[in-house]
N, C-alpha and C positions, 0 to 999 in steps of 0.2 A: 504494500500500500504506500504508495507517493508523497501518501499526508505526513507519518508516520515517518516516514523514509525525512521528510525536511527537519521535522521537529528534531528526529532522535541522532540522525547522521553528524552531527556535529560533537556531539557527547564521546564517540570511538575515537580509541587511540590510532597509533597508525599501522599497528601491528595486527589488529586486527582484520579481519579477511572473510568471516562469514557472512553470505545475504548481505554485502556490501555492493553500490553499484560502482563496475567495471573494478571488479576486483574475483577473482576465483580461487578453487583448491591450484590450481597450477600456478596462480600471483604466489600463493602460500608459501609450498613448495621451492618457488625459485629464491624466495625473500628467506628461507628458511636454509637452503644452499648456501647462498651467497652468507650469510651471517655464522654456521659453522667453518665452511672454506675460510674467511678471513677475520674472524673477530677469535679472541681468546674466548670459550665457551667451560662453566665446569658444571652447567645440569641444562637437559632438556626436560619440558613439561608436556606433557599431553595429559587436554582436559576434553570430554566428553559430557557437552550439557543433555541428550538428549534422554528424554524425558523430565527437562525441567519443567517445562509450563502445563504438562500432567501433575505436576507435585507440589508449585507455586501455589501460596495460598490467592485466591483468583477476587476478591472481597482488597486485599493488599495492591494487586495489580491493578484494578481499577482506578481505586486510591491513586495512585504514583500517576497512570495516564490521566487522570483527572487535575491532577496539577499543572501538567504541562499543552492538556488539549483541552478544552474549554467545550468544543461543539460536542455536542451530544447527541447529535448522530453518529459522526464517529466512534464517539465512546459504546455505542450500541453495539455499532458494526464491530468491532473488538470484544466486545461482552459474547 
């Protein structure tokens, strides 16, 4: 969603790579390359969110878009 996408895109760091636009698992990947090849590295992390927003209290989530999205159609359309 576009709305969503303007309000929240700003908030990501740069490292970030998911559901970002003109960013993929292969931007990941290459960013992920090039930062072992030439930076001193002493831990790699791998996090796996899925099934957060099955497990999110969803009453909190609202909450949070409702802070930063006013219109309440979209907050619907999210609901």
């Amino acid at each position: 969603m576009r709305i969503l996408e303007s309000v929240y895109e700003q908030d990501f760091i740069e490292d970030s790579y998911g559901c970002r636009p003109l960013r993929s698992c292969h931007n990941a990947l290459k960013a992920l390359s090039e930062t072992v090849e030439n930076k001193p590295i002493n831990h790699i992390v791998e996090a796996d969110i899925r099934g957060f927003f099955d497990n999110v209290n969803q009453e909190w989530l609202m909450k949070f878009l409702a802070h930063r999205v006013e219109d309440k159609r979209i907050q619907r359309m999210v609901k």
